[in-house]
N, C-alpha and C positions, 0 to 999 in steps of 0.2 A: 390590317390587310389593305384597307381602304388607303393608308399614309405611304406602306410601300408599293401599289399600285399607280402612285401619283408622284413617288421618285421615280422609278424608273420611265412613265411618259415622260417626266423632266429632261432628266438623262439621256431618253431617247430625240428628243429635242433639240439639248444641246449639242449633241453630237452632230447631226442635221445641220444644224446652224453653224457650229465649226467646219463641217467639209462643205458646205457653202461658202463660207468665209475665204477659206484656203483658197476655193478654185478662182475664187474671185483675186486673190493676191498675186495668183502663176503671171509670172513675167511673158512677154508675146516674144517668142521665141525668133518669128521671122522679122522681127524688126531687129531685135539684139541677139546677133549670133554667138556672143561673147558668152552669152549665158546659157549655152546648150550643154555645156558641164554640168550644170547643177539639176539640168530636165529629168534625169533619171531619180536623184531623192528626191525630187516633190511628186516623180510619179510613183514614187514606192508611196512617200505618207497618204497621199490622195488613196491610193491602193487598199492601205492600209485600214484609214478612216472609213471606207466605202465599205470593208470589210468586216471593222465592228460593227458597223449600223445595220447590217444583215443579220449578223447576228443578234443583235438586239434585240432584234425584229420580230427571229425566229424566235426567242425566249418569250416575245413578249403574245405572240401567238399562241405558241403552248401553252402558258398561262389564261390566256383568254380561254382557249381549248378546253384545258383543266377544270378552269372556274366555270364554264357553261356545265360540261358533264356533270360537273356536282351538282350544280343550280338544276339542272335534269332529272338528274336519279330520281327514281320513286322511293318514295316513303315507307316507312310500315306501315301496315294498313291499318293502323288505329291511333298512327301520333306522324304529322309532320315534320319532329324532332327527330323521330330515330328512324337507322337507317331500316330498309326494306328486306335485310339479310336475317333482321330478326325475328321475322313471322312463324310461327309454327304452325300449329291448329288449334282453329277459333278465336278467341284471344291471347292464348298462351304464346311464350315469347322460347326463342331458340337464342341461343348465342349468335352475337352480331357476327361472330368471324364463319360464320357457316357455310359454307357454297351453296350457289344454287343454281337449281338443274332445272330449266324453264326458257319459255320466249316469254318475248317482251315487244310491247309496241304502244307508242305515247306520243302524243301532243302535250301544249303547252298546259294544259290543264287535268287531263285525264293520263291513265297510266293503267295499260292492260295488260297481264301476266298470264301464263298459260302452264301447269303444269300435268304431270301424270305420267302413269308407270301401266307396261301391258306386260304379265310374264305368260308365255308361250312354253307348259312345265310338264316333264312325266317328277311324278312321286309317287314314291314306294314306301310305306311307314315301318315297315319289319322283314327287310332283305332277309334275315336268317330264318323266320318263320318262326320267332323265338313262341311268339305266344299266338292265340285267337285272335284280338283285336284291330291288328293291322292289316293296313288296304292299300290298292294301287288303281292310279288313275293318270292320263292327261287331261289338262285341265290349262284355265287362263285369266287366274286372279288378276282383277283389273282397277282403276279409279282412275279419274279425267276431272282435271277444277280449273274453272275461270276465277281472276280476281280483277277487280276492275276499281282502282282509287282518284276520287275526283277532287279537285282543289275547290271549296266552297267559300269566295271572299277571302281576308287574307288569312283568319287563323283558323279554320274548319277542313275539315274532311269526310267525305263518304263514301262508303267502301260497301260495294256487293260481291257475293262470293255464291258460285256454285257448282258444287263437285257432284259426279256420278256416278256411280258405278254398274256397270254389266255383270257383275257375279251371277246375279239369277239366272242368266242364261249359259253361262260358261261352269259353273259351279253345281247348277242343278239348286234343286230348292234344299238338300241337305248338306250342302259347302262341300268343303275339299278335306281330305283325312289328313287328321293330327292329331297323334297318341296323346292322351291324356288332353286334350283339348278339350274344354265344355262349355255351354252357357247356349239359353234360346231355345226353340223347339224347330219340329218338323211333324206336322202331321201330328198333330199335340202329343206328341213324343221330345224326352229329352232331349235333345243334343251331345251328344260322346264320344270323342277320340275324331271328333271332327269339327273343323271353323265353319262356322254359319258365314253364308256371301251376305254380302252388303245390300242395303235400300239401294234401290235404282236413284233417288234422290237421297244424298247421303250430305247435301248442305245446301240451303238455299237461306240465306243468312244478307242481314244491311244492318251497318255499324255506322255511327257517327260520330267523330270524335272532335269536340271544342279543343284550341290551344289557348290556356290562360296564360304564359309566356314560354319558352323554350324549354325551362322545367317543368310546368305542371299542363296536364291534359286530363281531361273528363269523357270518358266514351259511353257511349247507350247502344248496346247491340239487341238484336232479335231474330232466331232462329228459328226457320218452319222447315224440315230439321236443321238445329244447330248443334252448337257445344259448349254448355256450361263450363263456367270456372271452378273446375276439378281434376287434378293426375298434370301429369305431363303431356306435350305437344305429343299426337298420337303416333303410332307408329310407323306408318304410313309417310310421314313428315319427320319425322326425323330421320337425321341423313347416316345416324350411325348405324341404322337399318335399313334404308334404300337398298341394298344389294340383297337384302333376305325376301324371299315370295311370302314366308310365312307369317304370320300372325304373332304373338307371342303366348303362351300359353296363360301369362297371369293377365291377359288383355281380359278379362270382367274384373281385375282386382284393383287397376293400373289406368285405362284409359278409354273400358265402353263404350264411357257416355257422350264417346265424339260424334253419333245419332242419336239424339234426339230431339222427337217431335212436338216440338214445344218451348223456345229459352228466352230468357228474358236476364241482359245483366246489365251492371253498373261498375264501370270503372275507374280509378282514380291514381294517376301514373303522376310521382314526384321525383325526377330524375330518371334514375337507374331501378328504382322500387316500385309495385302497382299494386295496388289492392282491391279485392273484385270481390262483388257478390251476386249469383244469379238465384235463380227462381227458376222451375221447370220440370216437367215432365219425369216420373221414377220410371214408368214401364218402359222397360226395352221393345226398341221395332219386334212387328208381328212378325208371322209366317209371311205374309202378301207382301212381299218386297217391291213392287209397284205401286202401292196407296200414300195416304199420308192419315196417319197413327191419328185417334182422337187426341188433341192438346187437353192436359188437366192442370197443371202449374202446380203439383202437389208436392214438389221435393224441393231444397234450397242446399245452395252448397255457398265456400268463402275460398279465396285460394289467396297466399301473398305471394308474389315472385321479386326475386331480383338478380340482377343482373351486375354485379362487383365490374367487371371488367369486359374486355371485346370475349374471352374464350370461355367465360361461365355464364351460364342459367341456372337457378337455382328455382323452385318453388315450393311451397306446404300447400295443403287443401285438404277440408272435409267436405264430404258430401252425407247427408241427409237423405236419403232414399227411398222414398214411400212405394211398396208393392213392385222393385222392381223383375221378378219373376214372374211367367205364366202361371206355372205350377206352382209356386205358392204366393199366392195372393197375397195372404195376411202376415203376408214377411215382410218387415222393412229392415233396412242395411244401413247401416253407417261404413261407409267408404273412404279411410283416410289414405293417403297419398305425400311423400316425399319424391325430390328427385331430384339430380346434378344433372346437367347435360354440357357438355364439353365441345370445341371446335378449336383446330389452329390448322392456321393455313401456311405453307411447310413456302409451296412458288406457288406459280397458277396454276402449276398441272397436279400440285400434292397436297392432300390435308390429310388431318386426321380427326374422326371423329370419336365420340364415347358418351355413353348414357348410363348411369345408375338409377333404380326407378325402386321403391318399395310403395306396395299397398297393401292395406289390410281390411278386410271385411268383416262386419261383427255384428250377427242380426240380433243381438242382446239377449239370445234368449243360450242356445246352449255352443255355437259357430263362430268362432274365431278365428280365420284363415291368412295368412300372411304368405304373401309372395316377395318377390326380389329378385332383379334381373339386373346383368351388366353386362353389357356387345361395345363392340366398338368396329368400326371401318377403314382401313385404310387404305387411300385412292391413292394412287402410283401411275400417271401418266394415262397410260391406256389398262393399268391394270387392276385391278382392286381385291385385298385378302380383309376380309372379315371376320367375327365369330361373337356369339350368345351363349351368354351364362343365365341359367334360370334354375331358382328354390322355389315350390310352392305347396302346398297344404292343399288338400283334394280332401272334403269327405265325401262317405259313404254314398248320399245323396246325387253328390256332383257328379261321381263317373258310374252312376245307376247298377250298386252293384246288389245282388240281392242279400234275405237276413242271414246269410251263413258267413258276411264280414261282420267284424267289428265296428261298433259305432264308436268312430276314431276321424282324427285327422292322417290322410297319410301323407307322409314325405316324398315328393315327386324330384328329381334333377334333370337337368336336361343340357348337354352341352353341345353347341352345332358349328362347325367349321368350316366357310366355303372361299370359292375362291373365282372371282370372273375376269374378262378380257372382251375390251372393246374389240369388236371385228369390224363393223363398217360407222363411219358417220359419215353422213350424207345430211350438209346444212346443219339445219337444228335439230338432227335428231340421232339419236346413238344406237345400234344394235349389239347390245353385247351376250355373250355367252357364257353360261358359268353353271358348278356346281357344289354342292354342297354335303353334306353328313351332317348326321345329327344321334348323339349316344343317351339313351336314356339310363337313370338311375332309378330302380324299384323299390317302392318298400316292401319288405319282406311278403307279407300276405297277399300281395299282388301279384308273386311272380307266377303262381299259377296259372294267371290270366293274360298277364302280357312280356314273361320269359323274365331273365332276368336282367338282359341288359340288351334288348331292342335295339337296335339300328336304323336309322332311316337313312334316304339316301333321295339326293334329288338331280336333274339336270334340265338347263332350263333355257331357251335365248328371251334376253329381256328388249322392249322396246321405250324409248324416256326421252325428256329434250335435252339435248347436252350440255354442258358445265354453260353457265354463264356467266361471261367475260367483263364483269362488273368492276 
């Protein structure tokens, strides 16, 4: 870069130095009239010459342009190697070709990012009234995160991060209703057929990352709450989900433990490959969604991820989970997680995104629950068609039913289709409109309880920062 940055100053040089030359040759027209014939081709070359060198100019502008922007860009927030498209949540990595829906505002040394989603939603979980369990509300699932990465000397960086959420008040202390949804309490009662909202403090996290050369990076993060290395970037953050309000239903199978109060990790990034191990908190956030949880450091998890190319994420991780349930204490979970996540970017105004996610939970003793989900998004200028495929395994236990079920696992499906459209953008910020379906599949001894093939149905205007023009 550096050798053809340094022809073309040449180049532009000599060309300079030629149409000076030339002007300097032009015969003096008022002394020798004989030669006004020829006045017109040396004002064409002159013309000419004047013409390249403009051009050259402007190329050589652009270039300068170009290379500043890059020299600009913010980083990922745990390696000054890679680009900042590949952030997920917490340390988990998204595919570099990702879009991202955010502001942005930077000096020479720091780089401040802004993201979040406000949805403004009626949902209805059983339009036909197939079963008992379903419910209807408006409501206004919410989360809001700063991130903030500073250049420390020349091969360091530190990154503060902090996200928030308002559910407790837009959600009420018992979430938002979703069939077959479970995990958490209310009023030391289970949680069933409904999402628990989010800590009001749902990340307050500083990461520091050493660069040992452009391949290797070592980072030390700590979260009060954060998010251990385990599952996929949460859902929330993933873009192949940004247009869904909802949750995913195997989210305690898959990606819970993006609060918690208490993390501690280590990680070791060799290219495209990271391998990570934290230390941290099993219990899931209380009821009091404004506190901050006692820290115990009593679970550990490992995750490797990598990243083959700009349109894949790939990761493994086990998590170790000491007591992470209210109601059962003396339970502990082993948490293992797979997952692909996908991106390609079609122009600037289209991509497409896609997640395949499995987890499995297995407190060793009689619970072995496997879930699997796969959505994908596709943005279309101002328009976006998405949809979620979800298998999961529910016992007895999980959706509180009493002794006259079987002590079984049951087969849950769920498949949701929506569809939204930008209506206004104003700056950096987009209001779009949109709605959704969602068909459940029952297992047989269930449909007593919630019909046999449930409907949901939602409509919602979403508030987000718009595509950013990276």
């Amino acid at each position: 870069m550096k050798k053809l940055i340094l022809f073309i100053l040449l180049a532009q040089l000599s060309i300079i130095v030629f149409a000076q030359h030339e002007h300097h040759q032009m015969p003096d027209t008022t002394k020798k009239p004989a030669t006004q014939t020829k006045q017109p081709v040396q004002k064409r070359k002159a013309a000419a010459v004047k013409k390249d060198t403009m051009q050259m100019k402007i190329a050589m502008d652009t270039m300068d342009h170009s290379m500043h922007s890059m020299s600009s860009m913010p980083s990922h927030a745990y390696s000054r190697s890679l680009p900042m498209s590949r952030n997920g949540s917490g340390t988990g990595w998204n595919p570099d070709a990702s879009p991202m829906y955010m502001w942005m505002k930077q000096n020479q040394r720091t780089d401040w990012m802004f993201h979040g989603s406000l949805f403004l939603r009626y949902t209805n979980q059983d339009i036909f009234s197939a079963g008992s369990r379903g419910a209807v509300k408006f409501d206004a699932p919410n989360w809001f995160m700063t991130m903030m990465n500073r250049k420390v000397g020349k091969k360091g960086l530190l990154n503060a991060t902090a996200m928030l959420s308002l559910d407790r008040i837009t959600e009420g202390g018992n979430g938002y209703p979703l069939l077959f949804q479970s995990g958490e309490t209310w009023k030391g009662e289970r949680l069933v057929d409904r999402q628990h909202p989010h800590d009001l403090f749902s990340a307050l996290s500083i990461g520091y990352t050493q660069m040992i050369n452009k391949d290797i990076d070592i980072t030390a993060y700590f979260g009060y709450p954060g998010e251990p290395a385990l599952g996929a970037t949460a859902f929330m953050h993933r873009v192949s989900s940004i247009n869904n309000p909802d949750a995913p239903l195997g989210h305690h199978w898959q990606d819970a433990t993006h609060i918690t109060f208490g993390v501690g990790t280590l990680g070791f990034r060799y290219r495209n490959f990271k391998a990570e191990g934290s230390i941290f908190t099993g219990r899931e956030p209380d009821e009091n969604r404004y506190n901050f949880d006692k820290a115990k450091f009593d679970s550990y998890s490992y995750r490797l991820s990598f990243n083959p190319t700009e349109n894949w994420a790939l990761q493994f991780s086990q998590g170790f989970i000491e007591s992470p349930e209210a109601l059962e204490p003396d339970e502990d979970v082993t948490r293992t997680t797979a997952s692909v996540l996908f991106a390609k970017k079609l122009n600037m105004n289209k991509h497409f995104s896609a997640a395949a996610i499995w987890g499995l939970n297995d407190n060793g003793i009689d619970h072995k629950e496997n879930s699997f989900l796969i959505e994908g998004n596709y943005q279309c200028i101002k328009n976006a068609f998405y949809g979620r495929y979800e298998y999961i395994q529910k016992s007895k236990e999980e959706l509180d039913l009493d002794n006259g079920y079987p002590e079984t696992n049951f087969n849950i499906h769920a498949l949701t289709a929506g569809y939204n459209r930008q209506v206004v953008s104003l700056k950096n910020i987009a209001l779009i409109a949109g709605t959704q379906f969602t068909l459940y599949g029952v297992a047989k001894e269930l449909q007593s309880l919630y019909g046999k093939t449930p409907v949901g149905f939602e409509l919602y205007l979403q508030l987000r920062p718009s595509l950013h023009k990276h």
